[in-house]
N, C-alpha and C positions, 0 to 999 in steps of 0.2 A: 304631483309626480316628480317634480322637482328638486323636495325635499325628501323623498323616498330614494331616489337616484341617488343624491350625495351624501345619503347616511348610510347607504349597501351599500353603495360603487367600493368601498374596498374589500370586503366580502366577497363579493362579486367576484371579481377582479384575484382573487386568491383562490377563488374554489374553481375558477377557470384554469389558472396555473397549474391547480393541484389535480386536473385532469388530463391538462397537456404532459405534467411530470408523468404520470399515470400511464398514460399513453405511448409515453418515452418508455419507460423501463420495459413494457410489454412487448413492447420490438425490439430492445435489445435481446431483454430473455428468449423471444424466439429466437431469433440471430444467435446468440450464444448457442442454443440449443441444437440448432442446424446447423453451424459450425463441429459442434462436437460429434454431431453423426454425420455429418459427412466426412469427415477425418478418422471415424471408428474412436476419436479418444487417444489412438496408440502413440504411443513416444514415436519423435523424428528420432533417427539414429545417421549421425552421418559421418560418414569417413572420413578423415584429413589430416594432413601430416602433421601441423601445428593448432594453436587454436588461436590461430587470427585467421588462418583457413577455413575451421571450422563456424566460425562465427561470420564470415562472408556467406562461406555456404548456406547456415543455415537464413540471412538476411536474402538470399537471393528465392531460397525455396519457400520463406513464405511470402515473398513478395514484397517485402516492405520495401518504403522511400526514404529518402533522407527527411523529410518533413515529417513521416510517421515516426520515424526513428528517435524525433526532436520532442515529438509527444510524447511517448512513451518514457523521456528520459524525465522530463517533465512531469510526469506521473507520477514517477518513481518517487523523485525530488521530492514531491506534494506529500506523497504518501510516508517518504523516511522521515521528512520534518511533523510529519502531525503525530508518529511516532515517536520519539524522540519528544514530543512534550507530552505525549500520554505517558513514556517513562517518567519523565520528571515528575510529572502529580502524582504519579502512584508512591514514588518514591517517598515525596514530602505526606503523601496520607499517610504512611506507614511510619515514617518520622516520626509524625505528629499524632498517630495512633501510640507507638511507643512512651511517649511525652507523657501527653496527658489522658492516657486510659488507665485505669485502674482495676477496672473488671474482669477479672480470670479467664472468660467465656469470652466476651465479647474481643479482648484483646488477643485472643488464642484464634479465634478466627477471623477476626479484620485482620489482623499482620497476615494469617496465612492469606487470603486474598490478595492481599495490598501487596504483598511477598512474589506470589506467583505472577500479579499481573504485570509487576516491574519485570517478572524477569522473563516475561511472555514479549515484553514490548520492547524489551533489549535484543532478543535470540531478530524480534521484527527490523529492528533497526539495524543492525548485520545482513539480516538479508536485504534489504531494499540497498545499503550501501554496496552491495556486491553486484546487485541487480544495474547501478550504477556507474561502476567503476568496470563493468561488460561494456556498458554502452560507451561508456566516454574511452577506452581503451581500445574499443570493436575487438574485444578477443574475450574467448571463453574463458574464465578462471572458474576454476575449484574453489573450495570453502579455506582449506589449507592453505590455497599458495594467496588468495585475497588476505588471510591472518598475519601471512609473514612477510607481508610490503612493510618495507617502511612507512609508506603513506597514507596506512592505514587510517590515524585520526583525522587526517587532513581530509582522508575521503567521506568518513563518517560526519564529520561537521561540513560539509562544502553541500 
């Protein structure tokens, strides 16, 4: 029994994980889903003079904390930078598709993929830095006036 135990124990031990993860996801999806009918789905719409206003208001109406707040920036973070290097591979795949492909076909549509996914992971990385530069600001921006900061790259790469 001994040596049956320390030849599965990590088997074991991984397909328990992989029920606990299992388990996790199933309560969020319900959570998410009870969340969304309870709310109807419909956009918050909320009045305010400026949008430092606006972005208090909306911090108060759905209740967040400054601690949820720190998560959620930290999310973002996690999420811009892991974008920001799926730009960069796709980049260098299509680089390096251009380089050394030869194939009419094959190079006509790996570029087009390789093409669109950079530029699916770029349009991501703007938004997650925007989504960003909300929180550390605590004010709403538009897509426009986030464009025309000066601090734009600093925000993208930080």
């Amino acid at each position: 029994m001994g040596v049956f135990r320390f030849i599965f124990s990590p088997y074991i031990r991984a397909g328990r994980d992989l029920r606990r993860s299992a388990q996790n996801i199933r309560a969020l999806t319900a959570q998410i889903k009870n969340t969304a009918a309870g709310e109807g789905g419909a956009a918050v719409l909320i009045d305010a003079p400026d949008s430092q206003a606006a972005f208090e208001a909306l911090f108060i109406h759905n209740k967040w904390t400054p601690e949820r707040l720190i998560a959620q920036r930290r999310a973002v973070r996690r999420a811009k930078w892991t974008a920001l290097c799926l730009f960069w591979i796709g980049f260098c795949v299509a680089l390096a598709m251009a380089i050394f492909l030869h194939e009419r076909y094959v190079l006509l549509f790996g570029m087009g993929f390789a093409c669109f996914f950079t530029f699916f992971m770029g349009v991501q990385i703007l938004r997650y830095a925007l989504y960003q530069a909300q929180i550390d600001l605590r004010t709403l921006l538009t897509f426009k006036e986030f464009l025309g900061r000066a601090d734009i790259f600093k925000r993208i790469l930080s």
